[in-house]
Structures are given as C-alpha cells and as structure tokens.
C-alpha positions in Angstrom: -1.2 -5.1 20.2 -3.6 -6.8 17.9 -2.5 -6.8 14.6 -4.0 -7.3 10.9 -3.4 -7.3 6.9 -4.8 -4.8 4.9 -3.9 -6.5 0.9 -5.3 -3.9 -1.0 -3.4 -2.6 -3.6 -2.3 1.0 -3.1 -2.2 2.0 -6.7 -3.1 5.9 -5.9 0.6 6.3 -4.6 4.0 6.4 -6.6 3.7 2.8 -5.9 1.4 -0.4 -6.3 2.1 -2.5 -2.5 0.6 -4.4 0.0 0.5 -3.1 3.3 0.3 -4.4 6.8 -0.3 -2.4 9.8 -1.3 -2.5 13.5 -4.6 -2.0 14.8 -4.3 -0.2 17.6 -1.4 1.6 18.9 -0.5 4.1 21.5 1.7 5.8 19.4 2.7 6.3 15.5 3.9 3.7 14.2 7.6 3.2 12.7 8.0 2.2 8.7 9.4 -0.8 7.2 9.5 -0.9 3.4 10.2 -3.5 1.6 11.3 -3.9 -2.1 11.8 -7.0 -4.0 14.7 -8.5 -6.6 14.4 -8.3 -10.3 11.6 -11.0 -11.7 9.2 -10.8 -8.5 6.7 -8.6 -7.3 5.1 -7.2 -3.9 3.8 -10.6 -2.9 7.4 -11.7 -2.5 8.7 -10.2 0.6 5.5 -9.1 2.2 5.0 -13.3 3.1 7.2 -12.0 5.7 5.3 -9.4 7.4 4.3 -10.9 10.5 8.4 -11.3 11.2 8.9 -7.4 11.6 8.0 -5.9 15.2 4.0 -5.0 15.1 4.4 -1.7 16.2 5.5 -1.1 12.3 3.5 -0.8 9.9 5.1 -3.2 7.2 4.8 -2.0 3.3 5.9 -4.3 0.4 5.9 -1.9 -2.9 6.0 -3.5 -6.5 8.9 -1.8 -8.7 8.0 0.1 -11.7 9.3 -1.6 -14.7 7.5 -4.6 -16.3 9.2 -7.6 -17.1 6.3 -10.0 -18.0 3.1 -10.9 -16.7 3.8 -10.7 -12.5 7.0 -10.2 -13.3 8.4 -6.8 -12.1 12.4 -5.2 -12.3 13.5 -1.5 -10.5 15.8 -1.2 -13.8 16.4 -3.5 -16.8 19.6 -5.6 -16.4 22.2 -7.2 -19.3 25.2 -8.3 -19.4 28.3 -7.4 -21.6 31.3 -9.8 -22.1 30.5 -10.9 -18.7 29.9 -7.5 -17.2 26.4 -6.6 -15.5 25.2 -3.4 -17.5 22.3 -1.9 -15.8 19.6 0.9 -17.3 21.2 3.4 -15.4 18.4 6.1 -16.7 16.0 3.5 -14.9 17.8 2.9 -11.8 17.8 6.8 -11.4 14.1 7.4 -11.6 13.1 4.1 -9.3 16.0 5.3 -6.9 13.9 8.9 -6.7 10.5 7.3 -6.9 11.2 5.7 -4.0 12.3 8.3 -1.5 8.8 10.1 -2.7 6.9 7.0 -1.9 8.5 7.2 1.4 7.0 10.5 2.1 3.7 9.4 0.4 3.7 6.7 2.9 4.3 8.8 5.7 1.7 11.2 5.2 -0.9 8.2 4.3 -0.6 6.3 7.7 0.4 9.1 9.7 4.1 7.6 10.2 6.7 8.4 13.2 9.2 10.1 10.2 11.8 9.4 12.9 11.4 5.1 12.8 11.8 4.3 8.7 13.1 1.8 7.8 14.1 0.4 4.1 15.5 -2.5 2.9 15.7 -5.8 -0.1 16.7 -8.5 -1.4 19.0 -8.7 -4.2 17.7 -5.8 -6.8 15.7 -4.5 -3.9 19.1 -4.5 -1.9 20.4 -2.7 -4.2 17.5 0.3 -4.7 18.0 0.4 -0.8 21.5 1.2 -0.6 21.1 3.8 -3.4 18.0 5.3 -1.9 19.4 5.1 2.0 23.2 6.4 1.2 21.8 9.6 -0.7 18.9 10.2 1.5 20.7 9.0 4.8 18.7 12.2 7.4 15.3 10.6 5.9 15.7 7.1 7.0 16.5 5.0 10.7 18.2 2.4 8.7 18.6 0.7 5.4 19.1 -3.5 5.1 20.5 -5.0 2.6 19.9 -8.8 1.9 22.3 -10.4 -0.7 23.1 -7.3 -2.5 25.6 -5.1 -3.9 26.3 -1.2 -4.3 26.2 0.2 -8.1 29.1 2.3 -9.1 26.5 4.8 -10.5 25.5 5.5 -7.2 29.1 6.1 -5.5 29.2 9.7 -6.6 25.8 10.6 -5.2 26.6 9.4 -2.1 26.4 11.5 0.7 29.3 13.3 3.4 30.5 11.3 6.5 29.0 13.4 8.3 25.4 12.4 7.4 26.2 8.7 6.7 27.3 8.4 10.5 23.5 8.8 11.6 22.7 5.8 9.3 22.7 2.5 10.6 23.2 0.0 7.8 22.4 -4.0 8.0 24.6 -6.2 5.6 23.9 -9.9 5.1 24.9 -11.8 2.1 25.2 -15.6 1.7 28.6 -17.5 1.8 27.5 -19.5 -1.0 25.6 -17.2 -3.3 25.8 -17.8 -7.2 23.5 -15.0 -8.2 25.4 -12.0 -6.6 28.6 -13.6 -5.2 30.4 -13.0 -1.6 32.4 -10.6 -2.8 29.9 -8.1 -3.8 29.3 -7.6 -0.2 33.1 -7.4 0.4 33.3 -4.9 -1.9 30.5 -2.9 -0.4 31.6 -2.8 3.3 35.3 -1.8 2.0 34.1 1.1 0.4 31.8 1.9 2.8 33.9 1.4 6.3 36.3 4.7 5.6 33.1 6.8 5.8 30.9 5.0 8.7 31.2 2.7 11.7 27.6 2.2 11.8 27.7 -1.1 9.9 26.4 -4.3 11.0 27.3 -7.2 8.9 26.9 -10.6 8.7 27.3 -14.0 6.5 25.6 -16.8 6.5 25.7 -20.9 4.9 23.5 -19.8 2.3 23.3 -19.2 -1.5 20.9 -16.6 -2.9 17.9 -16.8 -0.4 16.9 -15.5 2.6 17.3 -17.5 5.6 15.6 -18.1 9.0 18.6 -16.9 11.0 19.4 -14.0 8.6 15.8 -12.4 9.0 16.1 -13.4 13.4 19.0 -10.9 13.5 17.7 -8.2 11.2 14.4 -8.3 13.2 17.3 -8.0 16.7 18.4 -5.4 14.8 15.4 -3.6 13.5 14.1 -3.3 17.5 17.9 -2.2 18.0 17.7 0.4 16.0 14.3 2.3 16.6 14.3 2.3 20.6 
C-alpha cells in the first residue's frame, strides 16, 4: 500500500491538524489521533507518522488554547505551593472537543468507527485518558506516553463494564523530571480494580519519547485492531 502526506491544515473541523493517510486501500481505514503536550503544536507528534501501520490514517490535531506564537496548551496550567492547578473549565471543553473531532474525523475520511485509536504525550496523555475513560465504546484504544490521570476526571469515568472493552497503553519514563514515575503508578493503581486490559511499560528515559517506547506501541497498535 502506497502511502502519502496530505499537510494541509484542516481548520474547517473542531480542530486545526495535519493529516496523513493511505492512498489506496481495500478497506476503511482505522484512526490514530494524536495530541501533543502543553507548549507544542501539531507538528510535534505528526514527525512520527510514518511509524504507525499505513493502513491508518494518522491525524495530529493542535489543541485549542494559545500559549504564544506556535505555542499551543489543551488547558492552562499553574502551580500552587507546589501543587499542579489546572483550568479545569478548559480541560472540560478540550476533553469534549475532542471526542466531536473524533466523529468529525470519521465522517471526513470515511473511517472504520470500529479501529480508533487516541493517544499523547504528556498534556496530550493526559486529554487521552480523559477522553478514552469517559468515552471508552467510541474508541479501540487509548495510549498514553509520560502522563498522568487528573482527579477531575475520576468521577466522570465510566462502569467496569464499559472500561473492560478498552484496551489502554501505559509507558512513562523511569527517569522523568517533568511528570515523575509515580504519576503512572498512581494511574495503573487506580485503574487495575476496574480493568485488566492494561498494557504497561517503563523505560530508561526522562520526559521524551523513545525508539523502543513507540516499537511496542506500534506491536501494540497492530495488536489491538486485528
């Protein structure tokens, strides 16, 4: 299957992102969408596009808040003696923005609904588990790259029941400064009581993404949608 890059900007949608998609296929096409960490913008993670299985198409979306020139945030962040404070008005509107453009996207490129996949780094991380865990029957998986779950989002979050059909992809560095170890910890004890369908890893990293982190979320990616 020949592939190519379509970089136009699709600014009609919810969303500004860059898209890349296959040529030809003999079938629909999965989704994987990717969102970015506070500070960067949709040219950050979409460098990565030609990593993620071709039958895919592979959207990178900008978030909605402006931090500066380039410079792009899914909520505003502060801290307060020492504690992360988040825009939690902000967080709310990207989290349901997002599960729209999902089913903008869809419709747009005439998407298998049943092969969507959603996933970030960091702040993008973050959207994804807040997005995935209250939206679980919409998506085939959620990723989540050297993140952490907000406490805000804990009593949206969905039954058992529904969480079971989610597969979920952990991966956090061992020697992360930004969003420490123990942010994922924290996430995969709160989350194992209500599903099994957890695959997590850590790796000899600080707050990046690495060549053997993004080998086993591509294994898992193909996993996941046969």
């Amino acid at each position: 299957m020949e592939n190519k890059t379509n970089a136009l900007k699709g600014e009609e949608l919810m969303l500004v992102y860059k898209v890349h998609q296959p040529v030809r296929s003999q079938k629909k096409p999965g989704l994987i969408l990717l969102l970015h960490g506070i500070g960067s913008n949709e040219e950050d993670l979409f460098r990565l596009a030609n990593r993620f299985p071709p039958d895919f198409v592979i959207v990178s979306a900008r978030a909605p808040y402006t931090i500066s020139n380039g410079k792009y945030t899914w909520f505003e962040l502060g801290f307060n003696n020492g504690e992360r404070v988040i825009n939690a008005e902000q967080a709310e509107k990207s989290r349901l923005v997002i599960n729209t453009f999902i089913s903008q996207l869809i419709d747009k490129y005439d998407l298998d609904s049943k092969k969507v996949f959603l996933g970030g780094f960091s702040q993008g991380g973050i959207m994804s588990y807040s997005v995935g865990l209250t939206f679980p029957k919409k998506l085939a998986g959620i990723f989540i790259l050297s993140s952490r779950l907000l406490p805000e989002v804990k009593p949206l979050i969905r039954s058992k029941e529904e969480l079971q059909s989610l597969p979920i992809f952990i991966a956090h560095g061992k020697n992360d400064p930004v969003l420490p170890l123990a942010y994922a910890h924290d996430a995969l004890a709160y989350l194992k009581p209500m599903t099994n369908n957890i695959t997590y890893n850590e790796y000899d990293m600080v707050h990046t993404l690495g060549d053997k982190e993004l080998g086993d979320l591509v294994d898992w990616i193909l996993l996941k949608s046969l």
